[in-house]
C-alpha positions as CSV (number, residue, x, y, z in Angstrom):
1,X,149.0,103.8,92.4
2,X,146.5,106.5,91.1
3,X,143.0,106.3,90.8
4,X,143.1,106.4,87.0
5,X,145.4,103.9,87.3
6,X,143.2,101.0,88.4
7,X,141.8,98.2,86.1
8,X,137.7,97.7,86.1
9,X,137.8,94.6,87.4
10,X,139.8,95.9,90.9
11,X,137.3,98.6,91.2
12,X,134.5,95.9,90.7
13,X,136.1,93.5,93.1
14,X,137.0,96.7,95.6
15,X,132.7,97.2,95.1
16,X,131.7,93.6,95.8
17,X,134.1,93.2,99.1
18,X,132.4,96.7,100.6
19,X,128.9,95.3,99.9
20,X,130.0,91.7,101.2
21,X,131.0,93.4,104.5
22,X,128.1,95.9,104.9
23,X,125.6,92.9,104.3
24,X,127.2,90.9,106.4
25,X,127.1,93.6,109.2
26,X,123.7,94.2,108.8
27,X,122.3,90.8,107.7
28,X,120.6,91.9,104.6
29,X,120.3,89.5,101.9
30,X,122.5,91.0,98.9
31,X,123.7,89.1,96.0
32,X,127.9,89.0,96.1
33,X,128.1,88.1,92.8
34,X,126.0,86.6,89.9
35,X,128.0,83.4,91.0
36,X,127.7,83.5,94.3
37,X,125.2,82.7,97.7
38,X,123.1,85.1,99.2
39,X,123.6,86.6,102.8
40,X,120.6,85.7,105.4
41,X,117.6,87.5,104.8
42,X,114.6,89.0,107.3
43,X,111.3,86.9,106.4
44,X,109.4,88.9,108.0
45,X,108.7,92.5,108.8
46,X,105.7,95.2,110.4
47,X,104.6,98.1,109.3
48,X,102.4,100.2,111.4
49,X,99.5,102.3,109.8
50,X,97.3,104.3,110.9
51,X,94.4,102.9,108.7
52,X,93.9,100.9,105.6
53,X,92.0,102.5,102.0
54,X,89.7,99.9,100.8
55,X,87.6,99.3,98.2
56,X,84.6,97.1,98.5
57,X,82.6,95.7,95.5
58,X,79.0,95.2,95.9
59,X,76.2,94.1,94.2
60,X,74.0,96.4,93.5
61,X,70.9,94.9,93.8
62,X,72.4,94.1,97.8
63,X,72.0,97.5,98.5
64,X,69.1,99.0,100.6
65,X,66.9,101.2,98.7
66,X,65.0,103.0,102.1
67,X,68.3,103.8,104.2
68,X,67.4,107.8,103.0
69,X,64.7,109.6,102.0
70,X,64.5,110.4,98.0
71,X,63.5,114.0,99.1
72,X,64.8,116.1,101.9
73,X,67.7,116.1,104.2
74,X,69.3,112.9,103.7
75,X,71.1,112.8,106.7
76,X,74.4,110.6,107.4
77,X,73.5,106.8,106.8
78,X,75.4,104.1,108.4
79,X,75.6,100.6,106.8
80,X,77.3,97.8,108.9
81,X,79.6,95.5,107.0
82,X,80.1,92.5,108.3
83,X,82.9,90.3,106.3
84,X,81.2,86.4,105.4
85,X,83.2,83.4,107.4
86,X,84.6,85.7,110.3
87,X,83.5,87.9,112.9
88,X,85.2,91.4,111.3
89,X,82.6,94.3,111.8
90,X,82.8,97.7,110.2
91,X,80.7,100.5,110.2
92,X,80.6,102.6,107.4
93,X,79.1,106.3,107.7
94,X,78.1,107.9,104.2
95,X,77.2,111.2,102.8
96,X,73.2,110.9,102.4
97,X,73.5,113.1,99.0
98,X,76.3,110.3,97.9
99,X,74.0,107.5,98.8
100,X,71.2,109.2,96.9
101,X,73.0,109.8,94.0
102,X,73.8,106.3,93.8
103,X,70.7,105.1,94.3
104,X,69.5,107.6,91.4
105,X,72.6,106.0,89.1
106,X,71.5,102.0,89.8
107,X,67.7,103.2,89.0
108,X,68.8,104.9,85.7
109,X,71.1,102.3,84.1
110,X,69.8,99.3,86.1
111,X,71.8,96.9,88.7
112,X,72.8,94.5,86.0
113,X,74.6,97.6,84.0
114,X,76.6,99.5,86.9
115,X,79.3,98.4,89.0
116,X,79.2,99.6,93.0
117,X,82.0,100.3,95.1
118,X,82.1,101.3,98.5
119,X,85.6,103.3,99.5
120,X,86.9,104.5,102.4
121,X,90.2,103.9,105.3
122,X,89.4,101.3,107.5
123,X,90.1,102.4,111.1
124,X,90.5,100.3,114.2
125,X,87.8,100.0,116.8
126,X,88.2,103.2,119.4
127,X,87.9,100.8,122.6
128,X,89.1,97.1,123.2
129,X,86.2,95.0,121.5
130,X,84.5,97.8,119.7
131,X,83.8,98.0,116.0
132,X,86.0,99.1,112.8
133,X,85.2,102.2,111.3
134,X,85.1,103.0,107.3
135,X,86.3,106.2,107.9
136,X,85.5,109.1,105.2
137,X,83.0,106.0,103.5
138,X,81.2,106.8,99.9
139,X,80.1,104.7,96.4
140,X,81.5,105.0,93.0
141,X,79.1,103.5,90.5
142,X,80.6,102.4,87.5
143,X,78.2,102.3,84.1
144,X,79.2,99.0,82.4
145,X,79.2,99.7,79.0
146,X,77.3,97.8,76.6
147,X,79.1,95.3,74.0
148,X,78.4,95.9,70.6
149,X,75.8,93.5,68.8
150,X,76.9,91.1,66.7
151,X,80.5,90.7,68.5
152,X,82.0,87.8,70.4
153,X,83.2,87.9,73.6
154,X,87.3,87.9,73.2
């Protein structure tokens, strides 16, 4: 019999045995048929990664206002974050002129009107029992804006 020759449902039924026995080979979990049990599936798998990007709101009014000078070389500030209920460290190492800047944004629109976020990859510690490092670390302030008087909150 030719190719051309076969009926849709033998082709489907041709499909679903070749997927049944390359599941089943591999023990993936991969639905036979709409009617039909699932093969085993892996609960549980790792990833390795050489760091993690994360994003840490803050309040602004939390954040120090002397760690650089207003004037002058800011230098590299470092800020420790240490995460409430465990013993996680991480040190974060900023750009001075970023942590100036957005120290100049939270005076301008006020703490209660910006939204602070501290970026960066989180590394592990360099030796046994050192601390994590926020890696390439800097704030984005976000300016809240303002709902218009006389509407309510939706």
């Amino acid at each position: 019999m030719r190719f051309a020759e076969h009926k849709q449902s033998d082709m489907v039924d041709l499909v679903d045995d070749a997927l049944a026995a390359y599941a089943k080979a591999r023990d993936y979990r991969v639905p036979l048929r709409s009617d039909q049990e699932y093969c085993p599936v892996m609960k549980h798998a790792t990833i390795r990664v050489p760091g993690l990007k994360v994003a840490v709101p803050l309040p602004a009014d939390a954040i120090p206002r002397d760690l650089v000078p207003m004037e002058g070389p800011a230098g590299e500030p470092v800020i420790e974050l240490v995460l409430e209920g465990g013993s996680l460290t991480a040190l974060a190492k900023l750009n001075g002129k970023n942590y100036r800047k957005m120290l100049k944004n939270i005076a301008e629109h006020g703490a209660g009107n910006v939204a602070v976020v501290l970026q960066g990859v989180l590394r592990p510690p360099a030796a046994q029992g050192g601390t994590f490092v926020l890696e390439g670390a800097g704030f984005q302030v976000n300016i809240k804006t303002p709902r218009p008087t006389g509407q309510a909150p939706q």
